[in-house]
GUFI-27855 format. One record per residue (C-alpha): residue in three letters; x, y, z. Coordinates in pm, whole numbers, plus 32768, in hexadecimal, padded with zeros to 4 digits. Example, Ala and Ser with C-alpha at 12.3 -4.5 7.8 and 13.67 -1.06 7.14 Angstrom:
<sites>
ALA84CE7E3E830C
SER85577F9682CA
</sites>
This chain:
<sites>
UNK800080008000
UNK811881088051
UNK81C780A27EF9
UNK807780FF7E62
UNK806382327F04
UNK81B682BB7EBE
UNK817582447D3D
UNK801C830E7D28
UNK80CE84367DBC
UNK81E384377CB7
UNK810E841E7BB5
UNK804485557BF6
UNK81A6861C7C80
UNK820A85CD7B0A
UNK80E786417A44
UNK805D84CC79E4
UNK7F0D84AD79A5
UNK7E7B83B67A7F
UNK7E79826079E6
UNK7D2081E578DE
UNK7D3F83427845
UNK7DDC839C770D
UNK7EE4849D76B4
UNK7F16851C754B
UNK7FDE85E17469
UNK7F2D868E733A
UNK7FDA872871F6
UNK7F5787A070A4
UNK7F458632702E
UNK7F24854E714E
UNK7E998529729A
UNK7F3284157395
UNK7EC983A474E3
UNK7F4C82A375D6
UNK7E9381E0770B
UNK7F5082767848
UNK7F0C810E78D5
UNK800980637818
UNK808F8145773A
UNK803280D875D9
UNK7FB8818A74B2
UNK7E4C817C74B1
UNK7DCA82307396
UNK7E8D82BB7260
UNK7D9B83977199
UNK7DDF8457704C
UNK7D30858F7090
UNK7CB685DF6F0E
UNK7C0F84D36ED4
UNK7BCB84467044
UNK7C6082E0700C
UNK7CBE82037125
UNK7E0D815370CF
UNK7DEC8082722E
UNK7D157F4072A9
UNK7C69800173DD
UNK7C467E8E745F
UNK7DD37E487448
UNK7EF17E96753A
UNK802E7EAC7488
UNK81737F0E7524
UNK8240804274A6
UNK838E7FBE7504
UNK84337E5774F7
UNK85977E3275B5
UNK86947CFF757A
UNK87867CA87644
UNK88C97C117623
UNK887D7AA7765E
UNK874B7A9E76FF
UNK862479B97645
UNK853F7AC276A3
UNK84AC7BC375E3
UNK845D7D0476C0
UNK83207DC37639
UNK827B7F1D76B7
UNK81407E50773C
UNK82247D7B7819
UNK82677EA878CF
UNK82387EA07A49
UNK81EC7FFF7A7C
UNK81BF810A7973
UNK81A482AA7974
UNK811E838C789A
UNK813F84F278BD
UNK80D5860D7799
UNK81E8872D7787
UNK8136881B76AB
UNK819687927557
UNK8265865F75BA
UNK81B685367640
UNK82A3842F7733
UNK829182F477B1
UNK83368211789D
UNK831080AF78C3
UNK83E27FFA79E7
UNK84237E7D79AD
UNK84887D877A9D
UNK85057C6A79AB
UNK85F97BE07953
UNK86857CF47A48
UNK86107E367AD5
UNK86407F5179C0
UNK856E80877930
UNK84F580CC77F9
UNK84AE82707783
UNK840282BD7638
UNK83B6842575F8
UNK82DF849F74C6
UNK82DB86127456
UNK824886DA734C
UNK8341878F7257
UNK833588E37225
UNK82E8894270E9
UNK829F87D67070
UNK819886E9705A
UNK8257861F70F7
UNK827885517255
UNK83BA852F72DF
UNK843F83EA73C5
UNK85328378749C
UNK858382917585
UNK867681F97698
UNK86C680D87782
UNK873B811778FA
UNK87D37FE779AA
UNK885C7FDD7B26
UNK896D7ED47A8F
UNK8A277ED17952
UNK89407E1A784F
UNK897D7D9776E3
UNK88887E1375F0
UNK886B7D7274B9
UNK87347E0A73FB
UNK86427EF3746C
UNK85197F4D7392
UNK845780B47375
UNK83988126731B
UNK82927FF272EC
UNK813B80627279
UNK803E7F427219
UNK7F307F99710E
UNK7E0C7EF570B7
UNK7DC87E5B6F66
UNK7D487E766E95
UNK7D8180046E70
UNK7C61804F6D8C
UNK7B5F7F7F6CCE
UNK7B9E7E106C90
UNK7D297E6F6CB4
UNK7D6D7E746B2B
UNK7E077FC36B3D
UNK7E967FAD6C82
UNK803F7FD96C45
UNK81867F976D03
UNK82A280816CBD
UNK83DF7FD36CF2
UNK852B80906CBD
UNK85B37F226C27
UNK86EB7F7A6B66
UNK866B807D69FD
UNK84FC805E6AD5
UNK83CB7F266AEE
UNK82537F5A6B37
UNK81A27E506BAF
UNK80437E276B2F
UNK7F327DAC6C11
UNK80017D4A6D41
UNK7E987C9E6DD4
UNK7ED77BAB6CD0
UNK803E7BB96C7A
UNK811E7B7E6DB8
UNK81CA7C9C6E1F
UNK82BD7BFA6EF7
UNK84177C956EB0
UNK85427D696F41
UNK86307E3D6E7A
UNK876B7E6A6F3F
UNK88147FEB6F08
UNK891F80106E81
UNK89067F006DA7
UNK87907E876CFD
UNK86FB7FC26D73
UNK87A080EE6C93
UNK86D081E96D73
UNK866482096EE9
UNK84C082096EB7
UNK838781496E5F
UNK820881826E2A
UNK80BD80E16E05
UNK7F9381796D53
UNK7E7881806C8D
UNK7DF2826D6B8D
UNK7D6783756CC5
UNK7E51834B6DC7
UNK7FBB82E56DFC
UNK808E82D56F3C
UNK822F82CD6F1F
UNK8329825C701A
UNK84B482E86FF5
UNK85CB82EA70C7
UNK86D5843970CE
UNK8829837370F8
UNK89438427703A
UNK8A49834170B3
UNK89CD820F7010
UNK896E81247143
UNK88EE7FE870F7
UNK879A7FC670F0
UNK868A7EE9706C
UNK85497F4F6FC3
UNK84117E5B7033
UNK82CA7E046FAF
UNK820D7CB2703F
UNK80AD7C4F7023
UNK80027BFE7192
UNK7EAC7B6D7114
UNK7DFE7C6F709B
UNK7EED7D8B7100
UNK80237E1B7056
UNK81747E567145
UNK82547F8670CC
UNK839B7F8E717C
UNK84D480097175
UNK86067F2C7235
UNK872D7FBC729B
UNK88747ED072AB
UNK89557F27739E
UNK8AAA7EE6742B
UNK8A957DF0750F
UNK8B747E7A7636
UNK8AF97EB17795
UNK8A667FCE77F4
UNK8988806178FB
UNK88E081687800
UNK8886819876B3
UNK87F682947606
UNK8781829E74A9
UNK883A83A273E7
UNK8768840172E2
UNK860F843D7281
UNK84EA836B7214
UNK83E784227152
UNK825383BF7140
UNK81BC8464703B
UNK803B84716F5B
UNK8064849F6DFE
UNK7F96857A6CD8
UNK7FC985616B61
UNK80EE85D66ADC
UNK80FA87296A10
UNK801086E168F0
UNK7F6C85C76940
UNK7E1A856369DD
UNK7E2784296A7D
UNK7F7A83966B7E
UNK808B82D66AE1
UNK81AE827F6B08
UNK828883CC6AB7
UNK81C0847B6BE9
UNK82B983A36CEB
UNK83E383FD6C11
UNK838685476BD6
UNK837085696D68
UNK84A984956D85
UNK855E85926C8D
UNK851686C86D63
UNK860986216E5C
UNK86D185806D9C
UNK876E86656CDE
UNK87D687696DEC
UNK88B9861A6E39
UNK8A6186126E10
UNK8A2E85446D18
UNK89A0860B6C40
UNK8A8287616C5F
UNK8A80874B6AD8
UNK89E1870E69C9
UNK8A21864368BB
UNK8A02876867D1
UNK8B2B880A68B8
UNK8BE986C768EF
UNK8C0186C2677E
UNK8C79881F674E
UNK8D488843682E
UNK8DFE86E567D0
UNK8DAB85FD68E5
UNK8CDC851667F1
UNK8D9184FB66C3
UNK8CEE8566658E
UNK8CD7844964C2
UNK8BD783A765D5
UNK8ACA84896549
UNK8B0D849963F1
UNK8A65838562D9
UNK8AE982306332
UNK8A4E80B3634C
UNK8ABD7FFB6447
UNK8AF17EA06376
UNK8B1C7DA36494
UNK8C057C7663CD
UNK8CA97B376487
UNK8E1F7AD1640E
UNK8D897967646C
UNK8C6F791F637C
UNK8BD0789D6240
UNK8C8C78AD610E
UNK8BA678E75FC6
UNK8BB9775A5F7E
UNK8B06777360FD
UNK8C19768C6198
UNK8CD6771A62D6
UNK8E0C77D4628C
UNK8F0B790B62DC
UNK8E437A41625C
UNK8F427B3162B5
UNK8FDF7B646165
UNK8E687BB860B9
UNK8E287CEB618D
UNK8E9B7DE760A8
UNK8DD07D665FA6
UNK8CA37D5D6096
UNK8CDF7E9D6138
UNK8D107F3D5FC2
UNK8BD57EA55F75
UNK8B237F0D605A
UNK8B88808B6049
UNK8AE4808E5EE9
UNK89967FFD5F3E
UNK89678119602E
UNK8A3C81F25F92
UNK8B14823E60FE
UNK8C4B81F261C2
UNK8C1580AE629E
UNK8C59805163F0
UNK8CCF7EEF63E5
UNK8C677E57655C
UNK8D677D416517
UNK8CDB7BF165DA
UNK8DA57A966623
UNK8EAF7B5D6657
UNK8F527AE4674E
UNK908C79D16780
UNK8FBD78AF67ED
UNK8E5F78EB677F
UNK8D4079DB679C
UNK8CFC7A4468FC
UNK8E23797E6974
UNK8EDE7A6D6A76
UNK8FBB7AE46B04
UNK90FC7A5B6A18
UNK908E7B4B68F7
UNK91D57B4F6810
UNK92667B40673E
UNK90E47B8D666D
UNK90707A68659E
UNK91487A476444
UNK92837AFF64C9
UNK92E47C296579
UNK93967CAB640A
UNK926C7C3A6327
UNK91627CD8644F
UNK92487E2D6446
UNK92487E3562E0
UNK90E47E0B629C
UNK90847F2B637E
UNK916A802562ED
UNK90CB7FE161A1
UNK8F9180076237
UNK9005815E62AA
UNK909181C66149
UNK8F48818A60B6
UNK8E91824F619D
UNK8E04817E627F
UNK8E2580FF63EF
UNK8E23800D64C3
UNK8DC07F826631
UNK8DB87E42670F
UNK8D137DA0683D
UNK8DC27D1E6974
UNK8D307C276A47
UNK8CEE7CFE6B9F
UNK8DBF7C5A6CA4
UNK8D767B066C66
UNK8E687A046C69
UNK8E2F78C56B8D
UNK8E4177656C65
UNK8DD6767A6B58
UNK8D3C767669F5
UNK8CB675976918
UNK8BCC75F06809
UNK8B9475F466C6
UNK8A8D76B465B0
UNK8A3A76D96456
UNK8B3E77CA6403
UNK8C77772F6496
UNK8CF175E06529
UNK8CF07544665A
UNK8DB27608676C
UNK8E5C75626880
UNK8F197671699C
UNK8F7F76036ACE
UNK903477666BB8
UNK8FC776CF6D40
UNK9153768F6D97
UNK91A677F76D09
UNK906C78986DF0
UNK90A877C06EFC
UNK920378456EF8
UNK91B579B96EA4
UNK906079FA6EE0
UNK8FA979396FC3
UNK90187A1D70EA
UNK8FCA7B2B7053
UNK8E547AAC6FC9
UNK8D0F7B2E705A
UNK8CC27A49717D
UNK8BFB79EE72AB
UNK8C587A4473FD
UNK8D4B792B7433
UNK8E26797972FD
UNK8D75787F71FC
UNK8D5378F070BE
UNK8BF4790A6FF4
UNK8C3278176EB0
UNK8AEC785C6DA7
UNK8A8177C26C6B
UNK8AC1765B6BFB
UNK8BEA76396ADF
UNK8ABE75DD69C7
UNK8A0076FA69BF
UNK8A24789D6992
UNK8B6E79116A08
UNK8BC078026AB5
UNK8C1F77966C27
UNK8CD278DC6CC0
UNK8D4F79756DF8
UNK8D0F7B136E2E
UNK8E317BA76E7C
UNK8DD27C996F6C
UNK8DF77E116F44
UNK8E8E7EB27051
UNK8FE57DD0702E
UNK91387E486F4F
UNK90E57D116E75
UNK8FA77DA56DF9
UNK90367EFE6DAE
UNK916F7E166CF2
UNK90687D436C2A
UNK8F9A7E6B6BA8
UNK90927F8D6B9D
UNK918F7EA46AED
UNK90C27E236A19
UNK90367F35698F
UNK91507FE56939
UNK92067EC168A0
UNK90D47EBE67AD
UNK911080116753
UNK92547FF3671C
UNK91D47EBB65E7
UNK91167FFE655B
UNK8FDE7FDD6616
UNK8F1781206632
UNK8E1280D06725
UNK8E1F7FD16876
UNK8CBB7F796902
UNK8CD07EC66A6E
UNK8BC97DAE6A0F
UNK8B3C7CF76B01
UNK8B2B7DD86C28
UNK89BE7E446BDC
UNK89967FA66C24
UNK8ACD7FD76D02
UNK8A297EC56E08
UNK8AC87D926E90
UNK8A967C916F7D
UNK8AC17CD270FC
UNK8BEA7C1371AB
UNK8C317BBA72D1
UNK8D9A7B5672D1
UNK8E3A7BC17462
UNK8F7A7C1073B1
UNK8F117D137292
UNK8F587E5872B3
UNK8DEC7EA472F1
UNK8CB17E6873E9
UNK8C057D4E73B6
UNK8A947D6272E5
UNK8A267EB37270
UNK8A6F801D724B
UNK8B3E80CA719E
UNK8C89803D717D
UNK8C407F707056
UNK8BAB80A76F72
UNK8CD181536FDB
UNK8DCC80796F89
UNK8D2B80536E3B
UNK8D2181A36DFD
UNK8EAE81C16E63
UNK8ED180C56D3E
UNK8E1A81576C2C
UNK8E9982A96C72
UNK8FFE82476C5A
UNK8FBA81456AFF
UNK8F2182926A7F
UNK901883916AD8
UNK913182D46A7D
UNK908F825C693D
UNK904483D668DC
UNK919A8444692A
UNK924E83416857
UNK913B83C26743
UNK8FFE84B3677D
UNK8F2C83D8667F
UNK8F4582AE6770
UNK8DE6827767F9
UNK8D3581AC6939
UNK8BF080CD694C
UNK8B3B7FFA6A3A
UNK8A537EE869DF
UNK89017F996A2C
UNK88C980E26ADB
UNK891E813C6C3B
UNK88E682C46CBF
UNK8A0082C06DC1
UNK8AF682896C89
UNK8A98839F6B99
UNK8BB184796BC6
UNK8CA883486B6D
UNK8BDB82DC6A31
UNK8BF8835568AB
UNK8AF082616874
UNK8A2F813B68EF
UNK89908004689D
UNK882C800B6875
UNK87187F2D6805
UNK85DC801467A3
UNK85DE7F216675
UNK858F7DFE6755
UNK84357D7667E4
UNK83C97BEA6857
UNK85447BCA68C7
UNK86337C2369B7
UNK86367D1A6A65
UNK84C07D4769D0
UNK84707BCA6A29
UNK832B7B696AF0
UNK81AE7B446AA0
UNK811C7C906AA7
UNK82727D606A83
UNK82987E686983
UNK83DA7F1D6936
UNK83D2808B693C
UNK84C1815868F8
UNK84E282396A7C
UNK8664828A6A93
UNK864583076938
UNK850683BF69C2
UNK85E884436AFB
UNK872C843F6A6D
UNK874D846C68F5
UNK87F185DA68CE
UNK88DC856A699E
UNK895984436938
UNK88E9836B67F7
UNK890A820F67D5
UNK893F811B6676
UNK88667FF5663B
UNK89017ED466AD
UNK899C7DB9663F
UNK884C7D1B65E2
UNK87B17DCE64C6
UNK87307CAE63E6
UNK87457CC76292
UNK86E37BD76153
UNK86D97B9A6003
UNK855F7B3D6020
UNK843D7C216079
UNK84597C2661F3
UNK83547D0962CA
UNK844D7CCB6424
UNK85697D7D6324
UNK84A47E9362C8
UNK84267ECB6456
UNK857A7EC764D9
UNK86077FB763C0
UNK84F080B663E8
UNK850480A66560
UNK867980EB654C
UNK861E82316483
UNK850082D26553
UNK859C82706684
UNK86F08339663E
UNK87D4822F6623
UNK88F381E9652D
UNK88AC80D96424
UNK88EB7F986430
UNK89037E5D63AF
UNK89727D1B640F
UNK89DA7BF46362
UNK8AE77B39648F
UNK8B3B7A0B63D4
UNK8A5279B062D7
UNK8A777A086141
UNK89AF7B3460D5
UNK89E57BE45FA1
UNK89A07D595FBD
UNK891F7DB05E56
UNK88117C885E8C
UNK87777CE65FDB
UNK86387D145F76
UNK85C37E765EF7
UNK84E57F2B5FF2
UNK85DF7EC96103
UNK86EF7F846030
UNK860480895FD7
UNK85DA80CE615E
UNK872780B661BB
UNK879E81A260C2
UNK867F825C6101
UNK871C82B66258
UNK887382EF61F8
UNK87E5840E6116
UNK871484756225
UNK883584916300
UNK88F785546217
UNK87CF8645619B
UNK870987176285
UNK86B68613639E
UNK881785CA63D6
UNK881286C06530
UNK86E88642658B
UNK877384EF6582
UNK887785396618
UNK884B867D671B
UNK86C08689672F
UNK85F186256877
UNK84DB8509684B
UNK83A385B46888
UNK8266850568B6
UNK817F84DC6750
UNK80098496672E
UNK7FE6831D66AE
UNK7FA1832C6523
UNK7E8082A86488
UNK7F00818F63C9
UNK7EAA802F637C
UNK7F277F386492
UNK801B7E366459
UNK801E7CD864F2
UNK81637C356531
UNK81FD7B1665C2
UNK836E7B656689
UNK84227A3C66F2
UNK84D27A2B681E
UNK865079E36851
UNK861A7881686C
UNK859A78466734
UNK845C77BC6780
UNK836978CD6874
UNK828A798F6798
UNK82257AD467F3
UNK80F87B626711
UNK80E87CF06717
UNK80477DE8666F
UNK811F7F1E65F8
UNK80BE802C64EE
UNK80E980206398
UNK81A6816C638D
UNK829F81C664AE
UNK82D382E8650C
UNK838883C76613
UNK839C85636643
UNK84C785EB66D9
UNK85198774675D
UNK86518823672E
UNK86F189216857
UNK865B8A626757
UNK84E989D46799
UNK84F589596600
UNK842A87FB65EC
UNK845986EF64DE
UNK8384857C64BE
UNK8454845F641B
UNK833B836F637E
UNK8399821962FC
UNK82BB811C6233
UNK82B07FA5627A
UNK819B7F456206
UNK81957E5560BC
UNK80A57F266011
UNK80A780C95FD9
UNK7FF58157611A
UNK7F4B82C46115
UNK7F0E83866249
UNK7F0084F162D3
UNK7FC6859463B8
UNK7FD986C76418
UNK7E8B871C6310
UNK7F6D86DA6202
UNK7F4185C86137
UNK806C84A76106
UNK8081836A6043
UNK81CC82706049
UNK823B813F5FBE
UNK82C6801B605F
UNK8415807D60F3
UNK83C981DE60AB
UNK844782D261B7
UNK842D844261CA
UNK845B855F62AC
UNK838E868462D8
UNK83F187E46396
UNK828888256455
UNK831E898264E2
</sites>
C-alpha cells in the first residue's frame, strides 16, 4: 500500500495523467493518443479524412528490447509499471521492467516545429551493465486492410532502387531490410489512395538498422530495429531521430502514391553531408569525370563464353570486334563491363591475377579500347573469399577451385565470425558464387584485398572499379572478440567501409581524374564516394524486386537522382527475336535516368541482328542523351507524373531461379518527368508496346511506334 501511494504521488508531482485516460499530440496531418495505463498507442487518426490506422480492440507495444543472450523478448506491455506525462508538445513515457533484470525504458514523442511531423526517441537505464543486442522503435501496428477490400492498400519499402508491395492482406509482408546494406534509405510507408502514414529514422552516421514489416493476423507491424554494439553499458540513448508522419498527394497529383513518402523523405534528405553537391557541380567542378555523363552503353561481355560455333571458349581476343560493333549499332562509345575476368573463374576471389588470358594480352586489349574511344570497367567480388567451387554452365566448362588451405592460412582469422572466433562459411561449391568466407571490414586484410585490387586493375587499363557484392555499402555483423571493433551493430562497419572506398577513389583519381567508383546497388551514406552506381529500375519479378505482390519502383532515383545517376546493370536483356522483357528493360533504363545497357555475359549475340525495335529504343536513348534531354538525364530531379492513359500490358517476369512467375501489369508507354535546378521540366516517354499506341498528355496529342521514344520540354 505505501509503494502505491508513493507511485500515485509521483505521478501527479510529474504532470501524468492518471492512468485509463489518454494523452495526445495533434499536428496539421495527424492526431495520436496513447492509454496512460500501459502506455500504448491507442488511436492513430489522419485528420483530413478521419481514418483510423489502429485496431481500437488491440494492444500493441511501441518498443521491443533484446538482450544479449537472453531467450526473452522484452515488449512495452510487459512493463511492470508505466508513466505518462504530456509536456506541452512532447508526450513521454516510462515503462519499468523487472525481467530478465531490473531496467527502465523512456520514449518521448514531440511535434516538430514547422513540420508535419512527430519526432521520437528513446533510451534504456540499467542499475548494472547490460548487453543490448536489438532494440526496436518505433513499433506501430495497423490494421488491414487500410481501405476497401485491401486492393489498393501499398507497402513502401526502401529495398535497394525501391519495392511496393501490393495488397500486404494477401501478400505476406514479412520482411526486414537491414541499413546500410538492402535498405539504400532510412524510411518506409503504407497507404492507400486517401491516406498514407511514413516512418524514417534521422541517423547521419550510418548505424545499423533494420527496416520491419510483419503481418500479426489481421494487423500490419511497422518497425524500425536498431543493431547495436554489443558492449556493456548501464545507459543508452538513441542518438537520432525517428519521424511519424501522414501523407497528401504529391504536387500535381490527386490521389497518395508512392512519391508522397519520397518527396517527404527528400526534404530531409538532402540537407544531408552526403549530398553537399550536386551532380551537376560534381561534374563541373571535376569530381565526376566527364565521360560518366556523356553518350555511352554499358556492353556487359564475359572473356569466358560462347564462341559463334556456341561451344565454350577464350573470348578475350573478339572484344574489339564486339565492342566496334557495337559502337555502330548505337552509333556511341561503349563501356565494356568485362565479366569472367578473373584468374580462376567468375566470382572466384580473392586471387584475382594475373586477369584471364594474360596480364600482356588483358593490358593490350584495354589500351585499344582507349584509342578507339571507348572505356572500360570491372566487378570485384566484395570481400568474399572462395572455399570451394565446382560448377559448370552453358557457356563454359566445368570448374573445379579448391582455396580452403590458402584462407585457412590467411583469412580465416580475419573472416566475419561468431563470438568465439568461428568463421561464417555460406553457399555450397555448386551453386551462385560459390562456398565463401566474408572477410570482415574493419581488419588491414580487407582494406589490402579491395584497395589493392583495385588499383592493380587500373593499372591493366581499367577505367572504372565497382565493389560488387557488398549491396549498398552493407555487410554482415561479426562478432569476432579479436577485431578491431564491438561486437554486432553500429557504426564501425559503415565506417570502415567508407575508409575503403574513399581511399580506392582518391588514389584512383590521383593516378588519373577519369578513374571512376561504383557499388552494386544504391546506398545514401556512400554518395559522396560514388561517380556512379548500380541500379536495377530495369528489373521487376526478381531480385531485389522478388516476392508475390512486389513491384519495383524506382524511389532513390525519386530521392536521389540529381545527385547521383546510376547505369542499368549488368542485366539488360537483349535478342535477336521480338522480346517484350527487352523492350521493358530498355525503356525503363531511359525514363528512369540511367545509362544504357546491355548485356550479353557469355552467350553469342550478334549486334546488327538484335531485333529492330530493341535497337530502335536503345538508340533512341543515346540520341536522347545527346539532344536536349541529355541534362535532364543526367542533372534533372524525378518529379512525380500523372499515370498516362494507355493500353495496359500483361507480362510474365521470371524470377532468378528460373522457374517463379510473376504476372504484372505495366503500361504500354513509360514514362518519367524530371526538373532541372532553373525550375525547366522535361518528360522522357518510351513505347513498348508491339503495336503504335496514341495518347494525350499534357492536351497535346502523341502517337509512337514500338520502341519509339521521345522527349518533350512541358515548361
Amino acid at each position: 500500500m505505501k509503494n502505491t501511494v508513493y507511485w500515485l504521488i509521483a505521478l501527479l508531482s510529474t504532470g501524468s495523467v492518471m492512468a485509463g485516460q489518454v494523452v495526445s499530440l495533434e499536428n496539421e496531418l495527424l492526431r495520436l493518443e496513447w492509454d496512460t495505463a500501459r502506455g500504448t498507442l491507442v488511436s492513430l487518426k489522419d485528420k483530413a479524412t478521419g481514418h483510423e490506422w489502429l485496431d481500437p480492440k488491440l494492444v500493441a507495444p511501441i518498443y521491443a528490447v533484446q538482450f544479449t543472450n537472453a531467450s526473452v523478448l522484452v515488449l512495452s506491455t510487459n512493463a511492470t509499471a508505466v508513466t505518462v506525462r504530456q509536456d506541452e508538445s512532447a508526450v513521454i513515457i516510462e515503462g519499468t521492467h523487472e525481467k530478465p533484470f531490473s531496467f527502465k525504458v523512456k520514449c518521448e514523442f514531440r511535434l516538430e516545429k514547422g513540420s508535419p511531423q512527430v519526432i521520437g526517441r528513446i533510451s534504456v537505464l540499467s542499475q548494472s551493465p547490460c548487453q543490448i543486442a536489438e532494440v526496436k522503435f518505433p513499433m506501430v501496428t495497423l490494421r488491414l486492410p487500410f481501405t476497401g477490400n485491401g486492393e489498393e492498400d501499398r507497402i513502401l519499402w526502401p529495398e535497394c532502387d525501391g519495392t511496393l508491395l501490393n495488397n500486404p492482406s494477401v501478400n505476406r509482408p514479412d520482411r526486414q531490410f537491414k541499413y546500410p546494406g538492402g535498405a539504400s534509405m532510412q524510411m518506409m510507408a503504407a497507404f492507400d489512395p486517401s491516406a498514407g502514414l511514413y516512418l524514417a529514422a534521422r541517423d547521419t552516421e550510418a548505424h545499423t538498422k533494420k527496416f520491419c514489416t510483419r503481418r500479426l493476423d489481421k494487423n500490419l507491424e511497422l518497425s524500425i530495429a536498431h543493431v547495436l554494439p554489443q558492449t556493456p553499458v548501464n545507459k543508452w540513448e538513441l542518438g537520432y531521430d525517428v519521424a511519424l508522419a501522414g501523407l497528401r498527394p504529391s504536387k500535381g497529383l490527386k490521389k497518395i502514391k508512392w512519391e508522397a513518402a519520397a518527396d517527404l523523405y527528400r526534404e530531409w534528405a538532402i540537407r544531408q553531408q552526403w549530398c553537399r553537391q550536386t551532380m551537376a557541380q560534381r561534374v563541373a567542378t571535376g569530381d565526376i569525370p566527364k565521360w560518366i555523363t556523356e553518350p555511352t552503353l554499358i556492353f556487359t561481355y564475359s572473356l569466358r563464353g560462347q564462341m559463334q560455333d556456341k561451344k565454350p571458349g577464350n573470348r578475350q581476343p573478339l572484344v574489339l570486334d564486339q565492342v566496334e560493333r557495337w559502337g555502330k549499332v548505337v552509333d556511341a562509345p561503349i563501356t565494356c563491363l568485362i565479366m569472367s575476368w578473373e584468374k580462376l573463374d567468375t566470382w572466384v576471389t580473392p586471387d584475382y591475377f594475373p586477369p584471364y588470358g594474360g596480364e600482356s594480352e588483358f593490358t593490350a586489349m584495354t589500351k585499344e579500347l582507349h584509342a578507339r574511344g571507348n572505356h572500360t570497367m570491372v566487378f570485384l567480388s566484395g570481400l568474399h573469399w572462395t572455399l570451394h567451387k565446382d560448377l559448370a554452365g552453358p557457356d563454359r566448362p566445368r570448374v573445379l577451385v579448391n582455396q580452403e588451405a590458402d584462407f585457412n592460412r590467411r583469412g580465416r582469422a580475419f573472416a566475419i565470425s561468431d563470438a568465439k572466433g568461428e568463421a561464417e562459411i555460406n553457399g555450397t561449391p555448386d551453386k551462385g558464387v560459390g562456398q565463401t568466407a566474408t572477410i570482415c571490414s574493419s581488419t588491414a586484410l580487407a582494406r589490402e584485398i579491395l584497395v589493392d585490387t583495385s588499383l592493380q586493375c587500373q593499372k591493366l587499363g581499367i577505367d572504372c572499379v565497382q565493389v560488387d557484392q557488398i549491396v549498398g555499402g552493407g555487410m554482415r555483423e561479426c562478432y569476432h572478440p579479436k577485431h578491431n571493433h564491438p561486437p554486432g551493430g553500429g557504426t564501425w562497419c559503415s565506417r570502415a567501409l567508407y575508409r575503403i572506398f574513399e581511399e580506392i577513389r582518391k588514389t584512383g583519381k590521383n593516378r588519373d581524374p577519369n578513374f571512376a567508383f561504383s557499388i552494386e546497388e544504391p546506398g545514401e551514406f556512400y554518395l559522396p564516394l560514388l561517380d556512379t552506381y548500380h541500379a536495377r529500375d530495369l528489373h521487376q519479378g526478381r531480385w531485389p524486386r522478388s516476392g508475390a505482390g512486389v513491384l519495383g519502383v524506382p524511389l532513390f532515383t525519386h530521392v536521389y537522382h540529381d545527385y547521383l545517376a546510376g547505369y542499368g546493370s549488368e542485366g539488360c536483356y537483349v535478342s535477336d527475336k521480338s522480346n517484350r522483357l527487352a523492350l521493358y528493360q530498355i525503356g525503363m533504363n531511359l525514363v528512369c535516368g540511367k545509362m544504357p545497357a546491355v548485356a550479353i555475359w557469355g552467350r553469342w549475340c550478334e549486334p546488327e541482328k538484335v531485333e529492330a525495335t530493341q535497337r530502335r529504343l536503345l538508340r533512341a536513348h543515346i540520341d536522347l542523351w545527346r539532344g536536349p534531354a541529355g541534362e535532364f538525364l543526367n542533372f534533372g530531379q524525378r518529379i512525380a507524373s500523372p499515370e498516362l492513359d494507355v493500353p495496359p500490358l500483361e507480362m510474365t517476369f521470371m524470377e532468378k531461379d528460373g522457374k517463379t512467375r510473376r504476372p504484372l501489369v505495366v503500361p504500354s508507354v513509360l514514362h518519367g518527368t524530371w526538373k532541372l535546378a532553373d525550375g525547366r521540366t522535361g518528360v522522357i516517354f518510351a513505347c513498348i508496346n508491339n503495336k503504335p499506341v496514341e495518347f494525350t498528355f499534357d492536351k497535346e496529342r502523341f502517337a509512337l511506334e514500338t520502341g519509339e521514344a521521345m522527349f518533350r520540354s512541358t515548361r
